[in-house]
C-alpha positions as CSV (number, residue, x, y, z in Angstrom):
1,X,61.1,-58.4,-6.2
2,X,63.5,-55.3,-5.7
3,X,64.0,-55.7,-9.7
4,X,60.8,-55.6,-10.5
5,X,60.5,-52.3,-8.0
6,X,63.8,-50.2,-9.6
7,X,62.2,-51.4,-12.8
8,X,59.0,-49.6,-12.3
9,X,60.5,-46.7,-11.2
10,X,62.7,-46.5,-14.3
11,X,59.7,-46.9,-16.5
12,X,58.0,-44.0,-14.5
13,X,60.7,-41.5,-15.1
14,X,61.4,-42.0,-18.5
15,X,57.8,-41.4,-19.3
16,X,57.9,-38.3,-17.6
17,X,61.0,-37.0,-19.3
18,X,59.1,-38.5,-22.7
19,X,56.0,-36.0,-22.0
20,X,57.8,-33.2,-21.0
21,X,60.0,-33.4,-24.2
22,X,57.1,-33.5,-26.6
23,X,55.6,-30.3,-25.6
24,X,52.4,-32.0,-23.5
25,X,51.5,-29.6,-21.0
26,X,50.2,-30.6,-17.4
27,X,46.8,-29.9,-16.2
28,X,46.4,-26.8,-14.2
29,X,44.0,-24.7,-12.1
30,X,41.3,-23.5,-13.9
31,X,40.6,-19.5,-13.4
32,X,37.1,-18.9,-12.2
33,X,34.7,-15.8,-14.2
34,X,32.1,-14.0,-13.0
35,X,30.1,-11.5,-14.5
36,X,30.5,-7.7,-12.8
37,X,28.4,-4.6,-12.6
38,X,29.3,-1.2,-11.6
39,X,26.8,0.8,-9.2
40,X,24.9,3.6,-10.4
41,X,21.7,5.4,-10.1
42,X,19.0,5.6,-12.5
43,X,14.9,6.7,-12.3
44,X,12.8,3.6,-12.5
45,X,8.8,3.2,-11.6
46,X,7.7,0.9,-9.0
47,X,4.8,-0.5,-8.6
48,X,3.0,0.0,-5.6
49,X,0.7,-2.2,-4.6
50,X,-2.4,-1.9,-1.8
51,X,-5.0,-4.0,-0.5
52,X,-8.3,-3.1,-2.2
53,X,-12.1,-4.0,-1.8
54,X,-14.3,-4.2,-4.8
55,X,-17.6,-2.5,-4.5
56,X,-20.8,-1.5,-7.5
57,X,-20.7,2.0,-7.9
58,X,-24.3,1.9,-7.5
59,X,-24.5,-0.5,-5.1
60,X,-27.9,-0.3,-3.3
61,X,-29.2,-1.9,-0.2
62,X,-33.0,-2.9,-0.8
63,X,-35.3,-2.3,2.1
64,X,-38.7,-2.7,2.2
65,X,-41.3,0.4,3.1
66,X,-43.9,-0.8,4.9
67,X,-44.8,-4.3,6.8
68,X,-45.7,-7.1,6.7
69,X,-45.7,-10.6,5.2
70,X,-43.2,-11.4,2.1
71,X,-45.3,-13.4,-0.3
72,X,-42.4,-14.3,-3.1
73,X,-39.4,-13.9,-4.2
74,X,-38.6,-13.2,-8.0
75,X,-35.0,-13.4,-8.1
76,X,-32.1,-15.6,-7.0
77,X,-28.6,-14.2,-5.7
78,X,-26.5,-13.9,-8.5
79,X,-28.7,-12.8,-10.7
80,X,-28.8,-10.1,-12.8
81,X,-31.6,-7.6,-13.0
82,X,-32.7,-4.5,-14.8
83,X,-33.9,-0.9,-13.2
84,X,-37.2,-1.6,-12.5
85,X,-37.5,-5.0,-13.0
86,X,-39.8,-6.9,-9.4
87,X,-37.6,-8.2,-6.5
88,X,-40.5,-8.9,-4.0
89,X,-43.9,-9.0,-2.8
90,X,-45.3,-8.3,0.3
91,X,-48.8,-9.0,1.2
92,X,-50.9,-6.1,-0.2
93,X,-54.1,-6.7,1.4
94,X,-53.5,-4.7,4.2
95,X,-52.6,-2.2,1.6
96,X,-55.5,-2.6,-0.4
97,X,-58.0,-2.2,2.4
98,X,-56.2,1.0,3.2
99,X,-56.9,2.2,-0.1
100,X,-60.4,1.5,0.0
101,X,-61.4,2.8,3.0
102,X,-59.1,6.0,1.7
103,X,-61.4,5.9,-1.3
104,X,-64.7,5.6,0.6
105,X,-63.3,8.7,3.3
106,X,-62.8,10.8,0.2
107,X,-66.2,10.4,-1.5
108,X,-67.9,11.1,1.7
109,X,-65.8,14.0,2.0
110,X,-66.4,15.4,-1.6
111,X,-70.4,14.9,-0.7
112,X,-69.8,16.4,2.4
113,X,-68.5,19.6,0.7
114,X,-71.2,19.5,-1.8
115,X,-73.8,19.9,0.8
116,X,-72.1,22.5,2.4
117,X,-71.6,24.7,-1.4
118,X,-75.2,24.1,-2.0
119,X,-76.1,25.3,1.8
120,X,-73.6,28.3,1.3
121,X,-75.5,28.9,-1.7
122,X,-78.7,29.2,-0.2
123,X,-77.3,31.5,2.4
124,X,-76.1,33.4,0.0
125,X,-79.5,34.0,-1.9
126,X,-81.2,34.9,1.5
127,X,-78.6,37.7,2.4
128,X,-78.8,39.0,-0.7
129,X,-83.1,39.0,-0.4
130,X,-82.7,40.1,2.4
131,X,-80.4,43.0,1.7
132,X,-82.7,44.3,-0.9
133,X,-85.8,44.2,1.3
134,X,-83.9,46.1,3.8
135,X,-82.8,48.8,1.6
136,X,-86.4,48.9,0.5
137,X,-87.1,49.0,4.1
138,X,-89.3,46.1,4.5
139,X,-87.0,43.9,6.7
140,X,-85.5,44.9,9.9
141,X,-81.6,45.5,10.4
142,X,-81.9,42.0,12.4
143,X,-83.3,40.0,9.9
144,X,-80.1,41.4,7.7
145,X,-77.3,40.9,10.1
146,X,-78.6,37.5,10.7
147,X,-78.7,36.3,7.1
148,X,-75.3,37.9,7.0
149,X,-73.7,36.0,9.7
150,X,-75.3,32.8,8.1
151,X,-73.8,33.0,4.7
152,X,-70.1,33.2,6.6
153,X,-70.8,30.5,9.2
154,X,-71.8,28.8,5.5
155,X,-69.0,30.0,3.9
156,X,-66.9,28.6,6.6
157,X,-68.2,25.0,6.3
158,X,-67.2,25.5,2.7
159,X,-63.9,26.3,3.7
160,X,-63.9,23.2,6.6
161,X,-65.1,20.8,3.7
162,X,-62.5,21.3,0.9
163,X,-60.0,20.8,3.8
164,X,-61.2,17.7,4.6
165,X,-61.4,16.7,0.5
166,X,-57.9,17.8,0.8
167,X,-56.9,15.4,3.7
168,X,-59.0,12.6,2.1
169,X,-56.9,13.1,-0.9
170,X,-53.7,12.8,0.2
171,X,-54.8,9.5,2.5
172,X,-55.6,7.8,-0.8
173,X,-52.2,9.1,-2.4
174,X,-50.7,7.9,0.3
175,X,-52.4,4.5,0.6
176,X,-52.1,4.0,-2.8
177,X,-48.1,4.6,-2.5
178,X,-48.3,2.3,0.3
179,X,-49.8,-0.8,-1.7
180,X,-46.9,0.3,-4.7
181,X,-44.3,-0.4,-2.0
182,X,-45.5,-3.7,-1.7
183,X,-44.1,-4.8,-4.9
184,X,-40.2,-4.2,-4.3
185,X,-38.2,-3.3,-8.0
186,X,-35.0,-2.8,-8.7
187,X,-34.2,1.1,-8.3
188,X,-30.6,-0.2,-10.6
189,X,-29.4,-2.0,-13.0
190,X,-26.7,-4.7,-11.5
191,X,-26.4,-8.1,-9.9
192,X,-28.5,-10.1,-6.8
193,X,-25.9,-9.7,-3.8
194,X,-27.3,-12.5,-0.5
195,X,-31.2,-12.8,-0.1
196,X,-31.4,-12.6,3.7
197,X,-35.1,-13.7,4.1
198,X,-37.2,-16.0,3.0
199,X,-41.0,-16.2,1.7
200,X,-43.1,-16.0,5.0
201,X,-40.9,-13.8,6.6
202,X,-42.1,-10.9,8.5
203,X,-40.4,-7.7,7.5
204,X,-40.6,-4.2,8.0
205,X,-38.8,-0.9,7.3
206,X,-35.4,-2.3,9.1
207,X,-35.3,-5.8,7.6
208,X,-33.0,-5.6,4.8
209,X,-34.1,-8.2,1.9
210,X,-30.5,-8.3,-0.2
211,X,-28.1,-5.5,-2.4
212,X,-28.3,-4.6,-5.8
213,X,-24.7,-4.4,-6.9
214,X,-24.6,-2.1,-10.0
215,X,-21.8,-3.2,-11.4
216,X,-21.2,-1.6,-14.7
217,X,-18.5,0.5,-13.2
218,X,-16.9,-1.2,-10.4
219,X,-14.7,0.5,-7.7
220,X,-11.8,-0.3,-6.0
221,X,-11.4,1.0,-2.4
222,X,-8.1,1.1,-0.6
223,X,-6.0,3.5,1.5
224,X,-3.3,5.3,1.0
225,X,0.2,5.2,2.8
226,X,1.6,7.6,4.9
227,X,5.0,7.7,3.0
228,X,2.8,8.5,0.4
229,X,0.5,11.2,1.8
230,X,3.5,13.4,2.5
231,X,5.3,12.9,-1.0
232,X,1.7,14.6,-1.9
233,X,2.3,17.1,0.5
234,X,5.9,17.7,0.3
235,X,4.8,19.3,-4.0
236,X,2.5,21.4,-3.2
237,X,-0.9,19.5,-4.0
238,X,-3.8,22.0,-2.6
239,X,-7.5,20.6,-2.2
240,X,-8.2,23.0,-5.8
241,X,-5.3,20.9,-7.4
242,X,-7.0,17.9,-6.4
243,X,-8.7,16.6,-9.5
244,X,-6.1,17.7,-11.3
245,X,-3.8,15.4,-10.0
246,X,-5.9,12.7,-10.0
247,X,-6.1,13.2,-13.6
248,X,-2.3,13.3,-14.2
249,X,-2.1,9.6,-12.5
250,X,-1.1,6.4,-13.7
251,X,-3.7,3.7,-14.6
252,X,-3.7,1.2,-12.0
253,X,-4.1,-2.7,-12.0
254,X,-6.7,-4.8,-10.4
255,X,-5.1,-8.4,-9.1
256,X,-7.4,-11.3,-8.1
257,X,-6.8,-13.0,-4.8
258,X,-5.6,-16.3,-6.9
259,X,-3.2,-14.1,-8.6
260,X,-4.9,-13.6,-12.0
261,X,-4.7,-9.8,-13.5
262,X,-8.0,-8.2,-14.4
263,X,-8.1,-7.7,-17.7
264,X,-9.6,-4.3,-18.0
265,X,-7.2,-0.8,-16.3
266,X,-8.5,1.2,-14.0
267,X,-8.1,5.0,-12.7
268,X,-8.2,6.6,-9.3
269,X,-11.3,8.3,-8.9
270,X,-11.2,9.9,-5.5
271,X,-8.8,10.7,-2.7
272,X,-10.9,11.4,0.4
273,X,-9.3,14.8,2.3
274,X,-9.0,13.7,5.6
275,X,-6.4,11.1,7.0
276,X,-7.7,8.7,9.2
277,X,-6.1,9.6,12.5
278,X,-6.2,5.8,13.6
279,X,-4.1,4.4,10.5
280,X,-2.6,7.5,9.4
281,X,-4.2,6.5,5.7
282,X,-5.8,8.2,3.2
283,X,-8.8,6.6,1.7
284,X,-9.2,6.2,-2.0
285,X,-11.3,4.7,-5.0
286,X,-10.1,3.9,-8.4
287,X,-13.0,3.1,-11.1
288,X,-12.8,-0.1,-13.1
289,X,-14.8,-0.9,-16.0
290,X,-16.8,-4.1,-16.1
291,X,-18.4,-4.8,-19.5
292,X,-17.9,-8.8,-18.6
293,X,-19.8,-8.7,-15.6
294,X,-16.3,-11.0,-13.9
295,X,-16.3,-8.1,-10.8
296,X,-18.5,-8.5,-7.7
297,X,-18.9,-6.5,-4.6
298,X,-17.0,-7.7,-2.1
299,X,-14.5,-9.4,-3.9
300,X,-10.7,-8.3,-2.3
301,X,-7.2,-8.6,-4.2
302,X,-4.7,-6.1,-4.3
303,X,-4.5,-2.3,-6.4
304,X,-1.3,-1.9,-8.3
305,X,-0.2,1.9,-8.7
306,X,3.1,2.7,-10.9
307,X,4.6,5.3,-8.7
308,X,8.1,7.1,-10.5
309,X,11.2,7.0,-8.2
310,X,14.1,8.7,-8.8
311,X,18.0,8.8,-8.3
312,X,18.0,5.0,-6.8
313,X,20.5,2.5,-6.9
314,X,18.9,-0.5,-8.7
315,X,20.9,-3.8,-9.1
316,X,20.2,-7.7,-10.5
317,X,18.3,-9.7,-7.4
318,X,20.9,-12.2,-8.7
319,X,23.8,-10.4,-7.2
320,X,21.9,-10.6,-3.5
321,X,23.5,-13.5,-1.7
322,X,20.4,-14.1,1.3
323,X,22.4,-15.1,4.3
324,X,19.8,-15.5,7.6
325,X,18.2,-12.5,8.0
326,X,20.8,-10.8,6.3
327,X,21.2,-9.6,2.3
328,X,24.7,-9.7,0.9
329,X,26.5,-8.2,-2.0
330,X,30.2,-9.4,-2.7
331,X,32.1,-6.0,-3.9
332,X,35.0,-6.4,-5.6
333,X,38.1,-4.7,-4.4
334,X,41.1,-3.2,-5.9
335,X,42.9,-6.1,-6.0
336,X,40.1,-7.8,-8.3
337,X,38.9,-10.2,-4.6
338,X,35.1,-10.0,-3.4
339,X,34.5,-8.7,0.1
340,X,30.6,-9.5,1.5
341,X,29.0,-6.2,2.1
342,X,25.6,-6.2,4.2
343,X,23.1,-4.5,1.9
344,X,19.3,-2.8,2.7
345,X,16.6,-3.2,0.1
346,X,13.6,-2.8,-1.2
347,X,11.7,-4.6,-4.2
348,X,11.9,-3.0,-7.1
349,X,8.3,-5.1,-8.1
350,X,9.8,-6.2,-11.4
351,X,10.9,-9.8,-10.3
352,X,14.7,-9.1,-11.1
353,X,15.8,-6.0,-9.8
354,X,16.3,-4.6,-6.5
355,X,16.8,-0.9,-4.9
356,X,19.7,-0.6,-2.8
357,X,18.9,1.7,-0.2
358,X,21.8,1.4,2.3
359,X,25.4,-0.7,1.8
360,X,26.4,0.8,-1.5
361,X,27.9,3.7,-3.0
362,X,27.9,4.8,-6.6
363,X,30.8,3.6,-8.4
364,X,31.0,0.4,-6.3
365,X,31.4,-2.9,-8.4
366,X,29.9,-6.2,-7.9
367,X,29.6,-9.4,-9.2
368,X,26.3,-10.1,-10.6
369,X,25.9,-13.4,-12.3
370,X,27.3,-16.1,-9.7
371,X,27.6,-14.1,-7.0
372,X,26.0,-17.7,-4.9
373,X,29.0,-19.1,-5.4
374,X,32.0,-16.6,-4.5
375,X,33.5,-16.7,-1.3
376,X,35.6,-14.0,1.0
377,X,38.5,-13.0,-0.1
378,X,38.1,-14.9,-3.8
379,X,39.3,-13.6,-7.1
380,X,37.2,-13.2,-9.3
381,X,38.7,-10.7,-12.0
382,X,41.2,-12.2,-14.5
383,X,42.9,-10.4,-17.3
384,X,42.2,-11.4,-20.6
385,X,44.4,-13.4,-22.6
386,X,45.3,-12.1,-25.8
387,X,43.9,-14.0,-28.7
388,X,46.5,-15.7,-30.3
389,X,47.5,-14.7,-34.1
């Protein structure tokens, strides 16, 4: 068995000493690469983004005008209507009666006034009989003053009469109105919003029946940030400047709640002057077109705004090694070994980049492209071989 041993061992050897005389070289350590960046800082626009609540720019809460009884409903939520086009009916019998008796007031007034023209007419004809007997000096002064005083109390019925055509007048106008706002029309163009009541309902002036949205042009309300607000005030923008700068801004982007982008750009429209002391906002409206109808009041998602920053430090979200609640950055030393650096940031709303806002300095270099898999105190630059000729 010892043989067999000290024979094995002789083999061993002398295959060693065979590879090492034909050239065959032994495995060895492979170098590890990564891919490096050096710090620097560059302008780039961010987008950012705001809650925002959709709303018609003619939206229009329908309301009825007078009482009473809703006989039918022409339309069903959802729908959409033209200007002018019947909503509702209330019971108009009410109204009708009104107008009637209006009617009826009004002709007795107009006969009423006629009898009085006609008796003012009459007095008229005796003052002036009377007059020329007097100056003839066949009548008495009495019998003159007393004609005289019934032509004006004539003339003064005259007067009370065409007042009270005048009031009769504007009772049927105004019953006549009255039985028009019975049927309820569309004062817009747009969409049903929710149909609060029913046919038989009892309604007045404070029931409201549903919204017209007119949604042709949609708006977008949100509110502005703080941060925001004083980057505004911090160059100068005066109330005259106003629509000016709103002018100069970016088009903005509409995102559904499901994530989907709207289709169509919008532009800010308004910024309200007065902060809200409460949120420290600002509020604003940016107009979106909607030629599909596929934007209803109410609807929420979020207002994307392209706003420039400048002079920033932006670097590959692949170089942030997340650690906890911590963000990493392995910098790369003199001496070509990565050191973990704790690093601030913000999103750079691009989905690859980040701004570096604390951590860094310009000039600083960084591995980029496997940056998951360094660890302290690795190397991870190697000099390049040259290429063989």
């Amino acid at each position: 068995m010892n043989r067999n041993v000290t024979l094995q061992w002789t083999w061993l050897i002398v295959s060693l000493f065979l590879m090492i005389s034909c050239g065959v070289e032994m495995p060895k350590e492979k170098e590890s690469s990564f891919e490096t960046m050096t710090v620097k800082k560059s302008d780039i626009e961010v987008p950012v983004k705001f809650s925002a609540k959709m709303k018609g720019q003619a939206d229009v809460n329908i309301m009825p005008q007078v009482s009473g009884q809703l006989m039918k409903i022409y339309v069903t939520e959802g729908q959409q209507v033209r200007k002018g086009q019947t909503l509702f009916v209330i019971d108009s019998r009410n109204a009708q009666h009104e107008l009637e008796s209006a009617r009826a007031n009004l002709q007795a007034a107009q006969a009423n006034l006629q009898a009085a023209m006609s008796q003012a007419n009459s007095a008229k004809l005796e003052y002036e009989s009377n007059k020329n007997l007097y100056d003839k000096k066949i009548v008495s002064n009495y019998m003159l003053e007393s004609s005289l005083n019934t032509y004006k109390q004539a003339q003064a019925t005259v007067s009370q009469a065409r007042a009270a055509v005048s009031q009769a007048k504007a009772a049927v106008n105004h019953a006549r109105v009255n039985l028009g706002f019975c049927t309820i029309t569309s004062p817009v163009s747009g969409v049903i919003g929710e149909i609060t009541v029913h046919a038989g309902d009892q309604v007045t002036p404070m029931s409201q029946l549903t919204i017209v949205s007119g949604n042709k042009q949609m708006e977008a309300e949100f509110s502005v940030s703080e941060s925001i607000i004083e980057e505004l005030a911090q160059s100068g923008v005066s109330q005259s400047e106003k629509a000016k700068l709103i002018a100069q801004m970016p088009e903005v982007t509409f995102i559904m709640k499901n994530g989907t982008e709207y289709q169509h750009k919008g532009r800010v429209s308004s910024l309200t002057g007065v902060v809200n002391a409460s949120t420290g906002t600002l509020a604003c409206k940016a107009t979106f077109p909607n030629p599909e109808g596929q934007l209803f009041s109410g609807i929420q998602g979020t207002l994307v705004l392209p706003y420039s920053v400048q002079n920033v430090m932006v670097i590959p979200q692949a170089a942030i090694v997340r650690l906890q609640d911590k963000s990493l950055v392995y910098k790369v030393n003199a001496d070509s070994t990565a050191t973990a650096v704790t690093v601030v940031t913000t999103d750079a709303g691009n989905g690859k980049d980040v701004v570096v806002t604390e951590g860094l300095n310009v000039g600083d270099r960084i591995v980029t492209v496997g940056a998951g898999n360094v660890q302290e105190g690795q190397r991870v630059l190697f000099p390049t071989e040259p290429k063989k000729k």
